[in-house]
N, C-alpha and C positions, 0 to 999 in steps of 0.2 A: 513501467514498473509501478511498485506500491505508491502510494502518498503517503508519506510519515511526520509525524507532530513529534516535536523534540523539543521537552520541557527541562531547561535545565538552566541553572545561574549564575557555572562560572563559565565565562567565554569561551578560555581558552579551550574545556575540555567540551563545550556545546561545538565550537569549532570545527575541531578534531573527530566528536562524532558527524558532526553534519556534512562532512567533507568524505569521509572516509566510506559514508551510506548513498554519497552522490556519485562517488567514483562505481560504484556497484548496481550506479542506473537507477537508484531511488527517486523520487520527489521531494526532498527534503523542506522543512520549513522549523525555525527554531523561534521561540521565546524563551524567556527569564524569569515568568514568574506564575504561580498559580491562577493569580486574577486574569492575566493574560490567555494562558491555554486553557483556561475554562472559558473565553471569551468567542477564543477559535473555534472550539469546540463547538458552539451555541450556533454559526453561521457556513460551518464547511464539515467536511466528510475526509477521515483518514482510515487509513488500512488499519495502522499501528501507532500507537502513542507512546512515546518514551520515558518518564517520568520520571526526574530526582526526588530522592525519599525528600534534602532537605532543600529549602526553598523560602526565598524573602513573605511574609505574608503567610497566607495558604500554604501549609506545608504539600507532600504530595502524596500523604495518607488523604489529608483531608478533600484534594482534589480528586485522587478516584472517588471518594464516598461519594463526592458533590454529582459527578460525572456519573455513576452508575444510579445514583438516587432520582437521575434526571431520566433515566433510561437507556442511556449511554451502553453501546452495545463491543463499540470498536477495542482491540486485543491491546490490554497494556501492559510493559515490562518497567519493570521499577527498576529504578538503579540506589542501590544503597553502598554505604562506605562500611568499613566494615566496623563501628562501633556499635552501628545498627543491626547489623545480620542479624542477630539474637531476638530482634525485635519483627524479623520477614514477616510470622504471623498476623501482625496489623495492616499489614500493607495487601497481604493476601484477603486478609477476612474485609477488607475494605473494598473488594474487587480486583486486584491487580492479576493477572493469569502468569505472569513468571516474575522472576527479579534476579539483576546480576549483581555480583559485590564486587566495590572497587575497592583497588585497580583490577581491570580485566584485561583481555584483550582484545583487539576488535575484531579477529576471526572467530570470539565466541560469541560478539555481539550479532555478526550476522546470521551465525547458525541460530542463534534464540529469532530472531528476525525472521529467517526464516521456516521455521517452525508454526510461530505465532498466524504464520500466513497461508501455511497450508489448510487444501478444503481436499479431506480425502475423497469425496467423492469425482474429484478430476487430478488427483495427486497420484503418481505411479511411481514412487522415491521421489527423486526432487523434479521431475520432469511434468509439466501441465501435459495431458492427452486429454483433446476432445476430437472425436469423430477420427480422422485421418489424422488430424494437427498435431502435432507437436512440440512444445515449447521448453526450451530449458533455458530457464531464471539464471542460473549461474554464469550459463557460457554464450548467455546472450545469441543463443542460436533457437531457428524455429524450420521444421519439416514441415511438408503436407506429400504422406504417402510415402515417404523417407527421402523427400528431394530438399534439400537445403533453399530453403530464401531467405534472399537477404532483404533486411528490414532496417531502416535507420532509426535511432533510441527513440524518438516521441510515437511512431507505428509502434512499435514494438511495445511500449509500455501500454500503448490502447488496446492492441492486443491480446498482450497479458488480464488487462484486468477486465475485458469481453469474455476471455476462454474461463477466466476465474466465477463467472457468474452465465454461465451456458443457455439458451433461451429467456434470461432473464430483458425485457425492456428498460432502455435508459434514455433518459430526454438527453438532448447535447448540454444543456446545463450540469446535467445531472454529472456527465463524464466530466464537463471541465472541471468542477468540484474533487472530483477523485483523482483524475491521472495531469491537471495541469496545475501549476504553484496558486494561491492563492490572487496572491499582488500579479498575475500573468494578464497582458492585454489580449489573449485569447478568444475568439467569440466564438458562437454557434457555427457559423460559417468556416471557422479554421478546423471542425470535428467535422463538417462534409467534409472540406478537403482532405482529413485523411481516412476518411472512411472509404470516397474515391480510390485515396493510394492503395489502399489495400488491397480493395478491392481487386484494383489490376493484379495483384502481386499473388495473391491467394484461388482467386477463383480460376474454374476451370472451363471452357468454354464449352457451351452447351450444359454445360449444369446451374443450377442457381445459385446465386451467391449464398456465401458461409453469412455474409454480414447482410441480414435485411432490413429495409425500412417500413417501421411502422408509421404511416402516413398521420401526419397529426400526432404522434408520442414521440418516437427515436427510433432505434437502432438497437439490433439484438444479435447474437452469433447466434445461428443455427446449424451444430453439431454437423460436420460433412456426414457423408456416410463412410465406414471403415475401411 
């Protein structure tokens, strides 16, 4: 599934989100302070960044400014209390692409989640379709040609964020950066092995793999045929 940055200060409710986006097969990763997820930011790659309006230091107006000034591309939802709603416009004209007002709930935080994540160009309602394949983020289920395979969460989120970017090349650094935790003792070596797994699980004999190696780059899905 995604990798998500979650900037926020007070524990308990950083917690609560962080728990509540892992139960739903996210990557999660949390800090406390602006200097901090601007720091993350500077050295790793997320889907989606969380952001509390307020924040010790660097508020998180000023962190998107900092973040999109830098070139900062990845999808943020601001979370604000609601003496600030009034105030959403700063945080939008700062870069932010949505924002929720607390208290919410956390089935509306995932629908913003996912929203923020969709690429319609492989989007068909909430379901990823590329070539035969397809995946649905919700129900944690993936077809190839309408036959169910099962996948276990770490395939499955490699998966996800291969079919999310279709012929695109990625080095195994590059994936571990996106779909494994930061602080994970993961190497290059543990993305063969599930490129391997998949391998077995998706391909069709006599045909070529969906997943190919670019000798000396990475690893790319190349769209089956329909």
């Amino acid at each position: 599934m995604a990798k998500i940055l979650v900037i926020e200060d007070e524990p308990d409710f950083s917690e609560l989100i962080g728990g509540w986006l892992k139960n739903e097969n996210y990557t999660v990763e949390t800090v406390d302070t602006g200097e901090d997820g601007l720091d993350r930011l500077k050295f790793y790659k997320y889907d989606i960044i969380i952001l509390d309006w307020v924040l010790p230091g660097l508020s998180g107006v000023e962190v998107c400014r900092d973040y999109r000034n830098t070139g900062g591309t990845t999808p943020i939802l601001m979370l604000t209390s609601k003496k600030h709603v009034d105030e959403k416009s700063q945080g939008l004209d700062a870069g932010a692409d949505d924002y929720l007002t607390k208290p919410f709930e956390l089935k509306e935080l995932s629908a913003r989640v996912r929203a923020l994540l969709r690429r319609p160009s492989a989007f068909a309602g909430s379901i990823l379709k590329v070539g035969n394949l397809a995946l649905e983020p919700n129900s944690f289920k993936v077809k190839r040609s309408g036959d169910e395979i099962s996948l276990l969460p770490k395939e499955f989120a490699l998966l996800e964020f291969l079919m999310r970017h279709p012929n695109q090349v990625f080095s195994a650094e590059a994936i571990l950066d996106r779909v494994w935790a930061s602080e994970s003792e993961a190497s290059p070596e543990t993305i063969r092995t599930y490129i391997k797994r998949l391998r077995k699980k998706l391909d069709v004999e006599g045909q070529p793999s969906v997943l190919a190696t670019v000798h000396g780059v990475g690893y790319k899905l190349e769209p089956p045929p329909e």
